[in-house]
N, C-alpha and C positions, 0 to 999 in steps of 0.2 A: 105757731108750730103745728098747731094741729091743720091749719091750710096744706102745713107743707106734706103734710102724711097723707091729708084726701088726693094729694096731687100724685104722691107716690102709688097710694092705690088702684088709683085710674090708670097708670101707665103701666101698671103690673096687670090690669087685665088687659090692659089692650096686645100686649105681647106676650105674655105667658111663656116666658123663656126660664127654663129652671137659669140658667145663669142671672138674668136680669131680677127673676126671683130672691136669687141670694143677694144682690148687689144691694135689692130692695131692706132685706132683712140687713146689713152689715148695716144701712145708712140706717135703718129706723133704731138701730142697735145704739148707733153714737149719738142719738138723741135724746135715747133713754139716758145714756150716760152723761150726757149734758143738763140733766137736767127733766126728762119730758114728764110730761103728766101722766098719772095710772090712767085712763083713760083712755091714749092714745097708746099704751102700751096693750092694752086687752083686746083692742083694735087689730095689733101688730100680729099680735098671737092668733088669731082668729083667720088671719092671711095664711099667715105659716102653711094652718092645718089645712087650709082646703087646698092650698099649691101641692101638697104631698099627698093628696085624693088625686089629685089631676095624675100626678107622674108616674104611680103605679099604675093607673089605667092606660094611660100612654104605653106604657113599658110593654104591658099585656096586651094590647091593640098589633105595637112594632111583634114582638114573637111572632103572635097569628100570622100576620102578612110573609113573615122571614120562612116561616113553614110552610107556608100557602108555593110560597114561588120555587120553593125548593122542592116541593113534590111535582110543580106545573115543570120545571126545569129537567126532574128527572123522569118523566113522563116522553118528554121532549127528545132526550137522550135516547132512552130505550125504544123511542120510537124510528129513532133513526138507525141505530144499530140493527133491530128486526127486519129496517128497509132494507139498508145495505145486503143485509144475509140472505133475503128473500132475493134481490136482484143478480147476488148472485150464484144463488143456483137455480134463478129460468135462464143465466148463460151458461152454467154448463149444463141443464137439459137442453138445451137448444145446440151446445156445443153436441153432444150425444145422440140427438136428432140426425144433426148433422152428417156426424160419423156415420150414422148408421144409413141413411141415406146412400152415402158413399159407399159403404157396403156394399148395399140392395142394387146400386147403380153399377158400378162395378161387377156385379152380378156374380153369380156362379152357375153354367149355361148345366141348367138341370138337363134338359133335354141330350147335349149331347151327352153327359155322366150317364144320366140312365140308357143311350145308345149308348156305350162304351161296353156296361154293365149286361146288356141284355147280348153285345158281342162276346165279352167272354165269356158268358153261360153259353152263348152256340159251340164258340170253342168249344168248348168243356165238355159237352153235349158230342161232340165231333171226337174228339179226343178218345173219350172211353168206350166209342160204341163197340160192343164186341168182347168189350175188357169185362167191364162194371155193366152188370143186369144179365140180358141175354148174351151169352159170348160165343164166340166163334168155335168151331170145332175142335179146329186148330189155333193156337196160340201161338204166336212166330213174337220169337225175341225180341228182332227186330221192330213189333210193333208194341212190343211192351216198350222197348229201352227208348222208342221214339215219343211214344205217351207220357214215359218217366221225363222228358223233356221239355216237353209242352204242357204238364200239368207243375210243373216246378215256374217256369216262366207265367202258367196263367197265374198261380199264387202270388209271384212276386208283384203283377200287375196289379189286382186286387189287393193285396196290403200296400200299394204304393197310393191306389185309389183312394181306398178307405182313410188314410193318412190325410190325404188332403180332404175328403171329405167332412172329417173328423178336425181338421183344423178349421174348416169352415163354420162348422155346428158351434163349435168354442166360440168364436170372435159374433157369431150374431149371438148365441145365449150371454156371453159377457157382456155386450151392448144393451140386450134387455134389462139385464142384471143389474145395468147402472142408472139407465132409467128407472126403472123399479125403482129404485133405493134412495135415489132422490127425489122422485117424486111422495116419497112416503116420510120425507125429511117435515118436522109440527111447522117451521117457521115460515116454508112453505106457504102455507094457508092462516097467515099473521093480518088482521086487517089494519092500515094505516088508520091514524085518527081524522088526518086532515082530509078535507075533500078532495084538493088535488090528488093526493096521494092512492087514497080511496079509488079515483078516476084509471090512476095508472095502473095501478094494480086489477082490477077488473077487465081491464083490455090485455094486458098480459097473460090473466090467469085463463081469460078465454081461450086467446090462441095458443096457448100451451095444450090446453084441454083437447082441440081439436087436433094437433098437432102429434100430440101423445098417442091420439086416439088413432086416429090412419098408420102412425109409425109402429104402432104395436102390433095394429091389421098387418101388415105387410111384413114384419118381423115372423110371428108368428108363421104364418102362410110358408115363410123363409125356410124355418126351422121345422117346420110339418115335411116339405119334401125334400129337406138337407136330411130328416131322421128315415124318412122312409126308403131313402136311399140307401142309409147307412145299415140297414138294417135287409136292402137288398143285397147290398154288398156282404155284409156278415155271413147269410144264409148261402150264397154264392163261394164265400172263403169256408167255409164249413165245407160244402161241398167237396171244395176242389182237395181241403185235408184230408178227407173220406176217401177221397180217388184216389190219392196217391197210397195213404196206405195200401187199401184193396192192390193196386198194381203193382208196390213191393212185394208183397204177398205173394205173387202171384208169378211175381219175377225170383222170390227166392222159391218159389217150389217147382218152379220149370227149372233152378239148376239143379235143386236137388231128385229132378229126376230125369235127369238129363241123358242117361247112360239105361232108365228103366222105363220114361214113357215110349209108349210107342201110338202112333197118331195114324189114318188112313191114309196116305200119301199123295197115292193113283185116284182118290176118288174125288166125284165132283161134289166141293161144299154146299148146304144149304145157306147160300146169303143172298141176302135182296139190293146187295150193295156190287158197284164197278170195284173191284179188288184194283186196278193199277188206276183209277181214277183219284179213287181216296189215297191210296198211297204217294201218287205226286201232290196233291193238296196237303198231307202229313208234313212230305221232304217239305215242302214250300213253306209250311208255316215252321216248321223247325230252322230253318235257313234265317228267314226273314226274321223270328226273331234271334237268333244268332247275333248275325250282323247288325242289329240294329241295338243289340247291348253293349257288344263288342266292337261301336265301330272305329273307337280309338285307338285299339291295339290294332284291328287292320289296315287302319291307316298308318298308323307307325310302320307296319311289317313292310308296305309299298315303298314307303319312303325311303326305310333301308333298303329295298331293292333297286330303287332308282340310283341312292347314293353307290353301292356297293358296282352295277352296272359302268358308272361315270368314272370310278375308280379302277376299272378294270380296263376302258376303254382310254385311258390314260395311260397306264401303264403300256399299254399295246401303242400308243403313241408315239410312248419311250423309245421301243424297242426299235422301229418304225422310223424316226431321226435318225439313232444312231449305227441305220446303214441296214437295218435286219429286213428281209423281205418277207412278205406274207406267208409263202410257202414254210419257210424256216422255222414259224411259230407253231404249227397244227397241233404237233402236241402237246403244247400245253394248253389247256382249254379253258381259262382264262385270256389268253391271247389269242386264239383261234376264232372261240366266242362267247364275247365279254357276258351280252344281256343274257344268251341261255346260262351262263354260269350263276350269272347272278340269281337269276330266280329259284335256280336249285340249290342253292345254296344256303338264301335266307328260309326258301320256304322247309328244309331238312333240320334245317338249326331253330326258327323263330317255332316251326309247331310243338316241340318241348315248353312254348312261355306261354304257349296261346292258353287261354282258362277252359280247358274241358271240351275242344270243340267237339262235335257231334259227327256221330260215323262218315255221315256222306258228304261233310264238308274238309276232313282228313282225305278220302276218298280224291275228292277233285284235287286237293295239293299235290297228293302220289301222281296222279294222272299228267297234272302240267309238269310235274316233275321229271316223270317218265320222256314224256315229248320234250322238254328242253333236254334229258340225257340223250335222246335219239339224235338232236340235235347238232352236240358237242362231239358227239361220236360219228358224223355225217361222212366226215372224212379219213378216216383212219379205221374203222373198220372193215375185220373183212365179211366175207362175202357170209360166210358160215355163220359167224355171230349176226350178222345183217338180222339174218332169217330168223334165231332166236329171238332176237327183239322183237321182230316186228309181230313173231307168233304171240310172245307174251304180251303184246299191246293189245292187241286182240284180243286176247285172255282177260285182263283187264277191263276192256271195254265190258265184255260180254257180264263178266262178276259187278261190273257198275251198273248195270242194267236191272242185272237180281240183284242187287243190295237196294236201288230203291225201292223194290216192288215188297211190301210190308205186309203186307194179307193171303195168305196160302190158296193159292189153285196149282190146277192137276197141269196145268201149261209150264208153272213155276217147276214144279218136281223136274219136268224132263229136259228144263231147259239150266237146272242145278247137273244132274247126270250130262248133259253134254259137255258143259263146260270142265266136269270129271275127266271124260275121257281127250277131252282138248290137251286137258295140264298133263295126264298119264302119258299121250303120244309126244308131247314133247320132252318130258323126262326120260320117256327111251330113246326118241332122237339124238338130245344130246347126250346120254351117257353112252350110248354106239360112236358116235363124233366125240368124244373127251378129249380124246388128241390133240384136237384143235382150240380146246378153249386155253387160253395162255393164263387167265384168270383165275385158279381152280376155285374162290369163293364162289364165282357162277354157277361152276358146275352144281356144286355141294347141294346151290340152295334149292335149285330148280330139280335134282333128284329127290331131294326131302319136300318138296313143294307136292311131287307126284306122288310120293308117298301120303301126305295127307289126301292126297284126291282119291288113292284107293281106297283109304277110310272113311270117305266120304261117302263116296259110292256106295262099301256098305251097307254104313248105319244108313242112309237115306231110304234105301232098298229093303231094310227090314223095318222101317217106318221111325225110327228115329229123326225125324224131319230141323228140327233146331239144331241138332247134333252135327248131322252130315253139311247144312247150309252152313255151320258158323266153320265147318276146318275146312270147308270149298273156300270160303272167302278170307281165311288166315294161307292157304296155301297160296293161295293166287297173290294176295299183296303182301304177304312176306318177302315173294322173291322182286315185288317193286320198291317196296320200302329199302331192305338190301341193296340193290343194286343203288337204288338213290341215296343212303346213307352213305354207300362203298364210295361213292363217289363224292360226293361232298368232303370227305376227310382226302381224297384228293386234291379237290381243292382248296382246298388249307392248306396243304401243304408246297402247292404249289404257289401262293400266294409266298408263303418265307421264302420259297424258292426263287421267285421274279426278284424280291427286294434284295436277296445277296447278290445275283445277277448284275444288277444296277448299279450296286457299289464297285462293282469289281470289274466291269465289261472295261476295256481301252480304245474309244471311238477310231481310234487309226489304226485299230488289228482288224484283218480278213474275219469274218463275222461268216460262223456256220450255224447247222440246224441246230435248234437246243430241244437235247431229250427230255422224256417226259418226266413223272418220277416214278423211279421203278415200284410195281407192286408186290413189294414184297412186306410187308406187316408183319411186327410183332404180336404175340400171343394177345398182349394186353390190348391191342387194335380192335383183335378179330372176337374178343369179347366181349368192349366195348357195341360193338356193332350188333352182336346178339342179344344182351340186353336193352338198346333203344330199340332194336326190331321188337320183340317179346314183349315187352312197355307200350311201342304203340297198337301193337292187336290184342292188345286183353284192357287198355282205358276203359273201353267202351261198354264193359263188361259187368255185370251186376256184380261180382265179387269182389276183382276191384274197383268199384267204386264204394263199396260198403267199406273198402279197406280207408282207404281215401280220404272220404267222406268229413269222417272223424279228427285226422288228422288237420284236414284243409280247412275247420269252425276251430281247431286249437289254436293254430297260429292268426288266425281270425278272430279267436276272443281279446278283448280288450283287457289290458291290466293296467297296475296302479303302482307307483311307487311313490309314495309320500301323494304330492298333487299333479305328478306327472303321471298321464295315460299314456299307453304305447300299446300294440297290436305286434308279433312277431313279424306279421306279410308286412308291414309299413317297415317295419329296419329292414327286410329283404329288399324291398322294392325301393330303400334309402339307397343301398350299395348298391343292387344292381346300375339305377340312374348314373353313379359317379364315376362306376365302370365305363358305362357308354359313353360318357360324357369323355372320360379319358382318350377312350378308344378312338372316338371321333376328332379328339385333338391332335392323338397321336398320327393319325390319317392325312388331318391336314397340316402336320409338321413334314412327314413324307412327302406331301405334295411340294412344300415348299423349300427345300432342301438342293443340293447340287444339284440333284438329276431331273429335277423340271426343265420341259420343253417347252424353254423361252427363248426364241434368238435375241429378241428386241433389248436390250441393255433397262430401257427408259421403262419396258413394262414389268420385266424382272424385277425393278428396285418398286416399281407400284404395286405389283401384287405380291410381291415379298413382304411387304409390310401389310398389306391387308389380309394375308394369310395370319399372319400374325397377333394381330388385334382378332381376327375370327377364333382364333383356340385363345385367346382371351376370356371371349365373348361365349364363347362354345361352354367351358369349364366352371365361367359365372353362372347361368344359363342351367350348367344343369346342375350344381351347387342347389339356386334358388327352387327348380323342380324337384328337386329330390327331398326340401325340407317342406315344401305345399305338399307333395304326395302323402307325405305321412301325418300332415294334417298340422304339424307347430306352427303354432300361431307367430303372428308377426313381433308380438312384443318378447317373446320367448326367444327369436332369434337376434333381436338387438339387441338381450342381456348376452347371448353369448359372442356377438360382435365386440360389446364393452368387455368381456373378458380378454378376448381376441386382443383389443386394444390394451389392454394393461399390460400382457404377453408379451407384446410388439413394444413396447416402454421398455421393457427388461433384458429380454432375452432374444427380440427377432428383431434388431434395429438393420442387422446387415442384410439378413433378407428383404425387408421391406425395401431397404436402400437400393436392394438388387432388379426388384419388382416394380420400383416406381422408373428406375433408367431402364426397365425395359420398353415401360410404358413411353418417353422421354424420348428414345431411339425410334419408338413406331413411328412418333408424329413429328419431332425434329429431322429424324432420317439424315444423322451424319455418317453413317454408313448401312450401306446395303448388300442383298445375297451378292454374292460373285467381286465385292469390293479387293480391291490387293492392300491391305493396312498394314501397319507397325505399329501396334504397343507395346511400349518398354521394350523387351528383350525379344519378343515375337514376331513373326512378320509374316506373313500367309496371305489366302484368299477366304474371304466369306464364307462359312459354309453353310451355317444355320445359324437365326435369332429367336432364342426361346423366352418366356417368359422371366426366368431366374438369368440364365447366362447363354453364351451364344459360343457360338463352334468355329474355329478357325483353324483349315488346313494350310501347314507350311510346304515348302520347299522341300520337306524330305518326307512329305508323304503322312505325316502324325495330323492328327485330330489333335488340338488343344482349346480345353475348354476355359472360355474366360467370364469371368462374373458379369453380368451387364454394367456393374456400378464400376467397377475396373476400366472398362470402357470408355466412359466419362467422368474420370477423374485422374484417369491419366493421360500423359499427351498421346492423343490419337492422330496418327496420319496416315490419312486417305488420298491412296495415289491414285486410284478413277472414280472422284466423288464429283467432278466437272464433267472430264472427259478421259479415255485413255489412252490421250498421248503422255507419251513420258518423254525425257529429255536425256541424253546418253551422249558419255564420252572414251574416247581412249586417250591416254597419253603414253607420249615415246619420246625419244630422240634421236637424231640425226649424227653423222660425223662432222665436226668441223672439215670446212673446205667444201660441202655438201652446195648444190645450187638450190638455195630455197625456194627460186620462185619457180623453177621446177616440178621440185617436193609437192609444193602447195597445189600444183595445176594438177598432179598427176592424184592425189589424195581428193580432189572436186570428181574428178572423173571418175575413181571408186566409188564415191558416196551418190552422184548421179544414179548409178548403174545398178543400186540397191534399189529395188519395188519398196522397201516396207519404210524405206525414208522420205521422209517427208519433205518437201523444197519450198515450203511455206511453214512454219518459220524457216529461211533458207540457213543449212548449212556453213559454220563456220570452224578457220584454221585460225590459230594463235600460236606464235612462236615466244613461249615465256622465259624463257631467258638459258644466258649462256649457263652449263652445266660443267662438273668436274669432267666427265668423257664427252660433252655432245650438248648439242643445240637442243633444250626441249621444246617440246610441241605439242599442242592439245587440239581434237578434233572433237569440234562436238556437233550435235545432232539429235534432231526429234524422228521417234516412230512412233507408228500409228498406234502402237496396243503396246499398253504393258509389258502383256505377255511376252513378246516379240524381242525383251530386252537381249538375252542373252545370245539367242539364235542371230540377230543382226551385228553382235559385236562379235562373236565367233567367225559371222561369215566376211565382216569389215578386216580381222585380226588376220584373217589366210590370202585376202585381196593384197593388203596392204604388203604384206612381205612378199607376196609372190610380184609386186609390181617394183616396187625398189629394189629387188634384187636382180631383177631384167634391165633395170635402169644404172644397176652398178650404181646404186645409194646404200652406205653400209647405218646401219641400227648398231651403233658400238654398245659394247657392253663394259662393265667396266675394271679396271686394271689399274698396276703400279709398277712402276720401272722403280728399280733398286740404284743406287749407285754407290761407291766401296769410294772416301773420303779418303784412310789411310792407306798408304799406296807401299807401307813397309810390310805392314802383313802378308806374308807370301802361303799360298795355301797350300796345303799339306798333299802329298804322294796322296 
């Protein structure tokens, strides 16, 4: 027994397995209990103990190592997290490099900004010489109100400069901003444990360093002459605020003493400057930039003068077809002539929308204006008015002459008094001649025209120099303005005048002159006409503009309704657009309407429909412009589309219904302008295709208007949707006993003899059968046109009985013979 225990011993150490340990202790366990010696028992106990020395140390050995790996593990961890963190942000400083790069590459061309900057301080410099510091002797309004122009224009330049200057400085200080900030980021500057890592990080943080280092160079530098700029720009806006006050100032104390300065007139100024040199370099830069703020509304203005020109030259067209000769139009001066109508026209009417132009570019409008009225009146005037005109174009000229000239000399004074005595000698000429003027607004204006010029005269002469120059040059173009205003509502009038013409003319009546339209104006006309006179010679004017001014930043300021902005000028300029857009529809629905001069059938039905898709297009068009003009955005207008739409769900299905068959009609083209149709109960010719419903004249001369959706969804038949031949009959009867083949020869021979029938399909006779009185008979027959139906069976209907009654062929009519059965009824006394 005791073998078997040293055996167990030995294989308990050579494994040292707590479990083999126990197994050790169970077996030496059943051996005590069998029996074993004390001996081998105290043996047994003495294993026990030391195997439970081993296992706590073991125990304590495994912790150590479980906590060793677990700090080496999160060592590990956090070392790769710092990596990640660290790599990335050297990409985005290197993203931020980048950008900024792009920036600097992209550039912003200092050189020409600071040339830009050092041009509008010459400006500026140019602008006020005479005004602001040493100033001229004399002050001429004229060169204040043209200062007031050119120092508002350099401002705006300069704050549009500075803006973008100022957004430039932003985007490179934000780029440094972000470098900065991450480079100042701890993790940054985290050293890896490993060597590799170690390696990478070292050649990264180099070229970042370098990389930082040159891009801050070049930022810096960036932002150095972005501020120095900005800060020349400041000093320069400063400036140009300083100027304009000073030359308000100085414009409201020249009117407030407008009636008590008095200046040397006659005398020669001390200046070191060309008085008409600077003064066309003032007009020049005032012009230039006009036009170059305003060149969208000048280009608008041309383009209605082109379109309004095309549309006059069309209408003369009309006239021109329908038999009218040249001569027969003169008076009306839209037909006589189109283009001078038109530019007097637009340009009397558009300079009420123009934004504020400037004295000498109103000027040149009256002037073209003036010569396109010389124009219009080429041929109908007489001899006596001839000469008025042409003196007061003279007049004119001479007053444009002195309105550019901005800087007072003693040339200027006498050649203000000539032009006095120019306008006085013609107000005596024609108030001697009155007699002659048929007009009497001419007379009116050009005696009060003279009357300012004596006043002129005076105050000039007692040294009121701004005084006498500003009622020289109200008397002189007041009576151009008038006279171009007077005539413009002319034509307007004469425009409704042509369009009811058109309706009404009968191309087969003898065609005489058509008078003009008489001038005879109500009160309300001729007051209108004095207030846009009166409105355009005092805009210009420091008082009102100060009146103005205020009102034109009201309707300009932005307001706020919940989260909607809106401006008052952006709803004006909403309506005005849908107006025009109207207007322009309504123009080319006129065009394309009965009275186009189309002979061609094939181009009629083409350009009828693409007339029509254009006031489509036209009303879309200016729908879409009118809602970008006032600035709603695009998602703003699709919520009110989806409203539009839910609308069109409920309450607009007949409209739409009506709207999409017009659409339907444009491009299928089951009928067209001029078509001869029948729907339902109607039957007419074409007359118009509008967008909602279309127009169809009948047979007895009515307009009926029918829905488009009408149209196509009732049966429509279209008798010249092929061609316009139509097919036509008459029937009649014969007397029995009658020679038919006669009949038949002698009914070929009528229908030969008729031009408007056609021998291809040929002519045919049908004797349909015996009748109560007579042989019936059907002739039937193709002509060339529609139209032509009834005139050819009228003139078949007078053949045909005047040739079988030569032939002694009777057309019986019909009758009943009676006969009396009872032969006892005897008839009474």
């Amino acid at each position: 027994m005791s073998n078997f225990a040293f055996l167990l011993q030995n294989i308990a150490k050579k494994y040292k397995s707590i479990g083999f340990n126990l197994f050790l202790i169970a077996v030496t366990t059943l051996s005590s209990v069998s029996g074993i010696s004390q001996n081998t028992k105290t043996k047994l106990d003495s294993i026990v103990k030391e195997l439970g020395i081993k296992d706590k140390a073991s125990l304590i050995i495994l912790k150590g190592k479980a906590e060793s790996d677990k700090k080496l593990r999160e060592e590990k961890y956090l070392n790769y997290q710092n990596i990640q963190k660290q790599n990335k942000l050297f990409n985005l400083i290197e993203l931020e490099i980048h950008n900024a790069k792009f920036l600097l590459t992209k550039g912003f061309n200092y050189k020409d900004v600071a040339g830009e900057i050092h041009q509008l301080k010459d400006w500026e410099e140019f602008a006020v010489k005479g005004i602001v510091g040493k100033k001229f002797r004399v002050l001429t309004d004229r060169n204040l109100s043209s200062t007031s122009i050119l120092l508002d224009e350099l401002l705006n330049r300069s704050t549009e400069r500075l803006k973008k200057i100022s957004l430039e400085n932003q985007q490179l200080s934000r780029t440094q901003e972000k470098i900065d900030s991450l480079v100042a980021q701890k993790n940054l500057y985290y050293v890896p444990n490993d060597s590799v890592s170690r390696e990478i990080y070292r050649l990264q943080s180099e070229r970042m360093s370098k990389d930082i280092a040159l891009i801050s160079e070049r930022l810096k530098n960036a932002v150095d002459s972005i501020q120095t700029l900005e800060i020349m720009g400041d000093q320069l806006k400063y400036k140009i605020e300083s100027d304009i006050i000073e030359n308000n100032r100085l414009r409201k104390l020249e009117l407030d003493q407008l009636f008590t300065k008095k200046v040397p007139v006659f005398e020669r100024p001390l200046i070191d400057i060309d008085p008409f040199a600077t003064s066309i370099r003032t007009n020049y830069l005032v012009m230039y930039f006009y036009l170059i703020n305003n060149k969208n509304s000048i280009l608008t203005m041309f383009l209605l003068i082109i379109g309004t020109a095309i549309y006059f030259r069309l209408q003369k067209g009309k006239f021109i077809e329908l038999g009218y000769k040249k001569e027969m139009l003169l008076d009306i001066n839209i037909l006589n002539s189109p283009i001078a109508a038109a530019f007097l026209v637009v340009f009397n009417l558009y300079q009420f929308v123009l934004p504020m132009p400037p004295l000498i570019f109103s000027i040149i409008l009256w002037t073209i204006s003036i010569i396109s009225l010389t124009i219009m009146m080429l041929h109908t005037i007489k001899t006596f008015v001839w000469k008025v005109l042409i003196s007061i174009f003279v007049l004119n000229l001479l007053a444009f002459f002195d309105i550019i000239i901005l800087i007072h000399f003693v040339g200027e004074s006498f050649l203000i008094l000539a032009i006095n005595i120019l306008g006085i000698g013609i107000g005596i000429y024609s108030f001697i001649n009155r007699a002659q003027f048929q007009r009497k607004i001419y007379l009116w204006y050009i005696i009060a025209g003279a009357i300012l010029q004596i006043f002129s005269f005076y105050y000039l002469v007692n040294g009121h120099y701004n005084l006498g120059k500003f009622l020289m040059t109200k008397a002189v173009y007041s009576i151009v303005v008038i006279f171009s205003l007077y005539h413009t509502l002319i034509v307007v009038k004469e425009i409704s005048l042509v369009s009811k013409l058109l309706k009404t003319i009968d191309e087969d009546s003898s065609k005489k002159t058509i008078k003009g339209i008489p001038h005879n104006f109500n009160f309300g006309l001729y007051l209108l006409l004095f207030v846009s006179c009166f409105i355009l010679m005092i805009r210009n004017t420091y008082l009102f503009q100060s009146i103005v001014n205020p009102f034109r930043n009201s309707i300009s300021e932005t307001r706020n309704i919940g989260n909607i902005s809106f401006t008052f000028e952006n709803i004006i300029i909403f309506i005005l657009i849908i107006l025009l857009s109207g207007f322009i529809s309504k123009v080319v629905s006129f065009l394309a309407s009965d009275n186009q001069v189309i002979k061609n059938k094939d181009n009629a039905k083409s350009i009828g429909s693409w007339m029509f898709l254009s006031r489509i297009t036209i009303v879309t068009l200016g729908v879409l412009v009118a809602f970008a003009s006032t600035g709603i955005p695009l998602d703003r207008i699709t919520l009110i589309i989806s409203a539009l739409g839910v609308g069109i769900g409920f309450g607009m299905q007949s409209l739409v219904n009506n709207l999409i068959s017009g659409l339907i009609i444009a491009f299928e083209k089951p009928v067209n302008l001029n078509d001869i149709i029948e729907v339902g109960t109607q039957s007419g010719k074409m007359k118009s295709i509008g967008i909602r419903s279309s127009v169809v004249t009948t047979y007895d001369g009515a307009d009926v208007v029918i829905p488009n959706g009408d149209l196509l969804n009732q049966n429509l038949t279209n008798w010249t949707l092929g061609n316009n031949q139509r097919r036509s009959q008459i029937r009649f009867g014969v007397a029995y006993g009658t020679d038919l083949e006669l009949t038949k020869k002698l009914l070929y021979e009528i229908l030969e003899k008729n031009k408007n029938i056609l021998l291809k399909p040929k002519p045919t006779i049908w004797f349909t059968k015996f009748g109560d009185n007579s042989i019936d008979l059907v002739v039937m027959y193709w002509i060339k046109h529609f139209d032509f139906d009834y005139d050819v069976k009228s003139e078949l209907i007078m053949a045909i009985d005047k040739t079988l009654k030569a032939n002694k062929i009777v057309i019986p009519f019909a009758q009943q013979d009676i006969h009396i059965i009872n032969k006892n009824i005897e008839p009474e006394d």
